[in-house]
N, C-alpha and C positions, 0 to 999 in steps of 0.2 A: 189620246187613249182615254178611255170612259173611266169612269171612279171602280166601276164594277171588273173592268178586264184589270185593272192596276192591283185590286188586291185578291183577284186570282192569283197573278202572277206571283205575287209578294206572299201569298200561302203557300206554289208547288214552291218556291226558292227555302221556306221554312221547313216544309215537309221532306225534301230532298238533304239539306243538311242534317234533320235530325235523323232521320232513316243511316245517313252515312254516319255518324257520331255512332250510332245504336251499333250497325255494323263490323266499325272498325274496334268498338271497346267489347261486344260481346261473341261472336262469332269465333274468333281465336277459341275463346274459352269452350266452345261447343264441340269444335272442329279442329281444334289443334293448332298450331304457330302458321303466322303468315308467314306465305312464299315468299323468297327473296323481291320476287317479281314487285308482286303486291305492294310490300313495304318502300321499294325502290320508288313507284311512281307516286305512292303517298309521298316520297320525301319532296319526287321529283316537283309534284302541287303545293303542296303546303309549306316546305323547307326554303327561304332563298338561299343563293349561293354568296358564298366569300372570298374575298379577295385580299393579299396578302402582297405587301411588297418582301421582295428576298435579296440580303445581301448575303454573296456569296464570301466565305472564308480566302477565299485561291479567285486566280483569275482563270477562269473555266467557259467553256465552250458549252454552250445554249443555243435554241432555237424553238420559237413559238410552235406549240403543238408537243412538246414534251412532254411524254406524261408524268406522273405523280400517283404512285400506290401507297397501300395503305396494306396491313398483313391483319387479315379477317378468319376467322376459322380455320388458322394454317395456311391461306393461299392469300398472295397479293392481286387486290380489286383496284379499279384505278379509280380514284377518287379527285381526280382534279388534274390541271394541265397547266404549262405555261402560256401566257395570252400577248403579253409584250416582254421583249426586251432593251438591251442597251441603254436608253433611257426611256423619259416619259412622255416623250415628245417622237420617239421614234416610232415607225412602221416598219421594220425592218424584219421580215420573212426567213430570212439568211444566219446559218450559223454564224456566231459570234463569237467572240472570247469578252466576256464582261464580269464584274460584278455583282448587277445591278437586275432585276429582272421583276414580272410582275407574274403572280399566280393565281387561279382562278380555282376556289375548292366547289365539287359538284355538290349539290345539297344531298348526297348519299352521304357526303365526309362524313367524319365524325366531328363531334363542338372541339374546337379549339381553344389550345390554353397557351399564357405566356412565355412557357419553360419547353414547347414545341418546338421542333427544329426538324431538317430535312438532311437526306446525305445524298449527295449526286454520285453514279453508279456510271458507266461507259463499259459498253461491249471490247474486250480486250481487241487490239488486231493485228497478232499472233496467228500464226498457221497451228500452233499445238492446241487453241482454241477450240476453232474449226474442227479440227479433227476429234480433237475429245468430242464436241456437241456434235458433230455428222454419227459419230458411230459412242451411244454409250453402252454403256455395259452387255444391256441385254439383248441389244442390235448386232456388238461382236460375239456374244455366244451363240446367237441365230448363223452369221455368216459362217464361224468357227466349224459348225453341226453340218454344215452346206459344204465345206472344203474336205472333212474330214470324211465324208458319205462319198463325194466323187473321185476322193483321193482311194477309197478303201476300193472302190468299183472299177477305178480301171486303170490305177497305176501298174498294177504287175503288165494290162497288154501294153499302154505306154512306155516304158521303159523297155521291153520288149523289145518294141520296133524303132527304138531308136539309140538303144545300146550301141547295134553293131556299126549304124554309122558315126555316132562319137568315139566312139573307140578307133576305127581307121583314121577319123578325123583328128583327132588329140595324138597320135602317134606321128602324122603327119606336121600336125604345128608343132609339137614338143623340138623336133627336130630342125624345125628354121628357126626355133626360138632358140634351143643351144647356141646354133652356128653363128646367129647374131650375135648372143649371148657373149660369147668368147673374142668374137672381133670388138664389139662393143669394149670387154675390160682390156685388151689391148692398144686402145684407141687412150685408153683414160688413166694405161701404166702409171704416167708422170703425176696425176693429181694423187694415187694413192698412194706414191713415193714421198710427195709432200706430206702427205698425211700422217706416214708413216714416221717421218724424222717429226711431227710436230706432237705424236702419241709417244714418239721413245722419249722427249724432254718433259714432257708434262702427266703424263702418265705410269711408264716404266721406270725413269730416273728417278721422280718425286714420290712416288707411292708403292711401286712395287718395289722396287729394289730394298729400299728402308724396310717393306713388311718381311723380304725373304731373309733380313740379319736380325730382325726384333720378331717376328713369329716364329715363324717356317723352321727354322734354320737350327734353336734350340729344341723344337716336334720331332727334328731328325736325329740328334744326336742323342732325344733320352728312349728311342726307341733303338738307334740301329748298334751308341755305343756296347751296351754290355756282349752284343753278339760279335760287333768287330773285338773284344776283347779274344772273346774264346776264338775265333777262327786264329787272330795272330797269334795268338799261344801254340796252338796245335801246328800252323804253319812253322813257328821260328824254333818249334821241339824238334822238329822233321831237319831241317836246316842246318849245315854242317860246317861251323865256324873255321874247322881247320881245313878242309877242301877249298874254302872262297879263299882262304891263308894264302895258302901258298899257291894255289894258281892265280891268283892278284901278287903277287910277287915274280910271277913267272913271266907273267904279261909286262912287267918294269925290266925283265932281262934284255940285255942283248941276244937272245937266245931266237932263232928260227922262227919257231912256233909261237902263234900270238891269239887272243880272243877266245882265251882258256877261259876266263872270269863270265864272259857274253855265255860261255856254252854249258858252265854249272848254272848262271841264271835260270837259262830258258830249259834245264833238265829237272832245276826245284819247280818253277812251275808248272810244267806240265804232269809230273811226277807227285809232288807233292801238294802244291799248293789249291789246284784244281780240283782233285778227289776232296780233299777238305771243302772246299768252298761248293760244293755238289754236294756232301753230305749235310753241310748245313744250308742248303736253300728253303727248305719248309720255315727254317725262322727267320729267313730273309721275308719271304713273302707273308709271315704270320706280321714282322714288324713294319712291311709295308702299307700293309691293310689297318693296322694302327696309325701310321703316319698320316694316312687318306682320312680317318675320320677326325683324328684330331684337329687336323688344318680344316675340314669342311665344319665343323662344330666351332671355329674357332670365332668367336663373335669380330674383333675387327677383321678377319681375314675377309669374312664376309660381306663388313661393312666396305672395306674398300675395294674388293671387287666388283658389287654391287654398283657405289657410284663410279667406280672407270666403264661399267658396261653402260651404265646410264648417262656417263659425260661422251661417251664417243657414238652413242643411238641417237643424245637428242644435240649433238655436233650438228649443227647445220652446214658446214662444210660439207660433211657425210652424206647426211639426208639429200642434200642438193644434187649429189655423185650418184647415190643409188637410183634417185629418181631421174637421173637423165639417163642411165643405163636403161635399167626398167622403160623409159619412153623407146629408147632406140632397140631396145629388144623387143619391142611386143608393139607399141602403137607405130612406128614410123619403118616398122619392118616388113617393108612391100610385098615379098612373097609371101609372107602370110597374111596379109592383106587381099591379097588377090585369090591368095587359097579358100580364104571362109568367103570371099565373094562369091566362087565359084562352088563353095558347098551351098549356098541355097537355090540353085541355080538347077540342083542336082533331084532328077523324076524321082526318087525313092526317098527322099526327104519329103517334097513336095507333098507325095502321097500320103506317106505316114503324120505332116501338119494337117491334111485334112480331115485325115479320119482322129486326129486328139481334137480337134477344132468341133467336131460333130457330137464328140462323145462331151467336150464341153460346154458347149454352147447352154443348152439348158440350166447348168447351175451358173452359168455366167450370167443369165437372164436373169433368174432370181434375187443374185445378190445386186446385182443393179437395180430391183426392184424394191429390194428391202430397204438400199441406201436412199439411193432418189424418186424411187414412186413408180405409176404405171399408167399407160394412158389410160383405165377402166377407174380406177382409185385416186389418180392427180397424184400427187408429190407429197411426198412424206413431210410431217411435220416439221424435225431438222431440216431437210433439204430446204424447205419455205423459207423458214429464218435466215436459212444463210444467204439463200437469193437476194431476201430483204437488207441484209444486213451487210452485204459485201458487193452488192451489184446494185441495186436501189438507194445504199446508204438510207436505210431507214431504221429504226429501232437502234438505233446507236447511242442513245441516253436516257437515265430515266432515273425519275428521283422517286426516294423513300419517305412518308412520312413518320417521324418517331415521335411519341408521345411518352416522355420517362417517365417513372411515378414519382412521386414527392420526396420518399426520400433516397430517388438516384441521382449520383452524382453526373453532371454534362460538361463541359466543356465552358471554359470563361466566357467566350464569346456567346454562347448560348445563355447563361446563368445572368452577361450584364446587359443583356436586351432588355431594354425597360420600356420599351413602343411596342403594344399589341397588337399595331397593322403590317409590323415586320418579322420577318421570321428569317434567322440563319441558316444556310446551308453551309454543311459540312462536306469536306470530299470524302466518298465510301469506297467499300474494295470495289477494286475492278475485276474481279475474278470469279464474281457472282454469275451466275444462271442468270441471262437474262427472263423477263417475267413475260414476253409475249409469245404467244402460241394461238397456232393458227391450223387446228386439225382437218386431216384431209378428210376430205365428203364423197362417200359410196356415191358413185354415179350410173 
């Protein structure tokens, strides 16, 4: 190359950097803040990248290609990845459980300091996950708005047309379910008889009976005595000491006639004692209805009611007996087995499933469409994640960088890192939103 083309060259290489110096320091000012863009591929030229050996706190599962964000303007950017793990010597592509790992920050990062540290983050994999991220909030109030429109529009003709065949249909099973019903607890007499003698020793014997002489029993007598006072006074006013006399004398004779005493009995009662006892029943049943609320007000009456109903519901014995009833009345009970076989079977069902099938169909479209996408639109943001994350196994990990201020406090392990080519990881919740998103594209 000639002396004359060398320092052409060697003036456009001067005149191009200060053109770009001149650019990148005054043009902002003229024009306003550089694009993300702009700055990015500035870093991406001028910035190198850094590298970061990571020991992990926990022994945690890794794999090259993990990324690493960074929380920029409120959203996480991803600023770097995992490049090796296991060790340093290793090529291993495959998730791990190690340590030890190697990191790679893009030259976007931010500078790095020695009190930096990272929290490793994992996709829960939970089904109430899934379901929260497939449908959140404003996703169920779209379906909600979708049910509530199709339900307004054509429930009254659906119910309609299939009223009258559930109604024959449920009068017809109600009735093989009885009839099982009743063979069923005659099959099982014996277990409830066990049952029975093992609730009288540990139930009635031990707790009820002691509550009806220490509650019950004193409820009764400050309500019912002053009333049985006044009836037996009025009854033994009536009552005629010298008649019982001597006809109970009469009855000790050798005399003929016998059961003189038996027939003034039963002529005071009927005579006397009864019309009394009929004039006072209004405070019989005034002191009844006291008795009723005292004993239900009564704090242990109720405690120990409470757990005898709660020791013989959650009785596994019990539970074991109703549910094998329960199976042999309704699952293993043939005729009605065959009866609901033969209700679908049935041209006036049939018919009336096709026309709710017709009349549904459309909002059943939509909310399929809402959930998982449409062949016009591709697949909904959620539904991608989960594809990625439960069928691809990918996005399944992902670390945080944190940067504390000076004077926040970290974690010992972070604080006695004294090598500024290593950097701690922390384990993070796992309950976080994961941070990748992948929106669908108008096509």
């Amino acid at each position: 190359m000639t002396p004359r083309k060398t320092r052409i060259l060697i003036g456009i290489l001067i005149w191009t950097v200060l053109l770009g110096w001149v650019g990148w320091r005054y043009i902002p000012i003229c024009f306003g803040e550089r694009s993300p863009t702009t700055t990015s591929l500035v870093q991406f030229v001028f910035k190198k990248q850094n590298e970061r050996e990571l020991h992990f706190e926990l022994l945690s599962n890794v794999r090259i290609g993990d990324p690493i964000f960074f929380e920029q303007a409120g959203r996480l950017v991803q600023v770097g990845k995992i490049s090796q793990v296991d060790s340093r010597e290793s090529q291993n592509y495959q998730t791990v459980a190690t340590q030890w790992a190697r990191a790679t920050f893009f030259s976007s990062a931010p500078d790095l300091h020695s009190r930096d540290y990272l929290t490793l983050h994992e996709t829960p994999e939970s089904m109430d996950w899934v379901a929260r991220f497939l449908f959140p909030p404003e996703k169920r109030l779209r379906i909600a708005e979708l049910v509530t429109n199709v339900y307004a529009t054509h429930s009254q003709e659906i119910l309609g047309d299939l009223m009258p065949i559930l109604t024959g249909v449920w009068s017809e099973a109600s009735l093989l379910i009885r009839d099982e019903l009743l063979l069923s607890l005659e099959r099982h007499q014996p277990e409830f008889e066990a049952l029975g003698r093992k609730y009288q020793a540990e139930i009635v014997e031990q707790q009820l009976i002691p509550l009806l002489g220490e509650e019950i029993w004193p409820v009764v007598l400050k309500h019912t005595k002053p009333i049985l006072e006044v009836v037996g006074k009025e009854i033994w006013e009536r009552a005629s000491i010298f008649r019982f006399g001597w006809r109970a004398m009469y009855d000790a004779s050798p005399l003929p006639s016998r059961n003189l005493t038996q027939a003034e009995f039963s002529r005071l009662v009927e005579q006397d004692a009864v019309p009394v006892l009929q004039e006072n029943m209004p405070l019989f049943m005034k002191a009844q209805q006291a008795i009723l609320y005292d004993i239900a007000e009564n704090a242990r009456v109720q405690m120990v009611l409470t757990d005898s109903l709660e020791e013989i519901v959650e009785d596994p014995e019990m539970q074991e007996l109703i549910l094998e009833i329960l199976k042999e009345a309704i699952l293993e009970n043939e005729p009605l087995n065959q009866l609901l076989k033969e209700v679908w079977k049935r041209p006036d069902l049939q018919q009336v499933l096709a026309l709710t099938d017709a009349r549904l169909e459309p909002t059943v479209v939509n909310i399929g469409e809402e959930v998982f996408g449409s062949p016009y639109n591709g697949v909904t943001p959620e539904f991608a994640r989960i594809l990625r994350n439960k069928i691809l196994l990918k996005d399944s990990r992902w670390l945080i960088l944190q940067q504390p201020a000076p004077d926040q406090s970290v974690a010992p392990g972070v604080e006695d890192n004294a090598d500024p080519h290593v950097m701690v990881v922390l384990p993070g919740e796992s309950n976080l939103e994961n941070p990748f998103y992948y929106p669908a594209k108008e096509r």
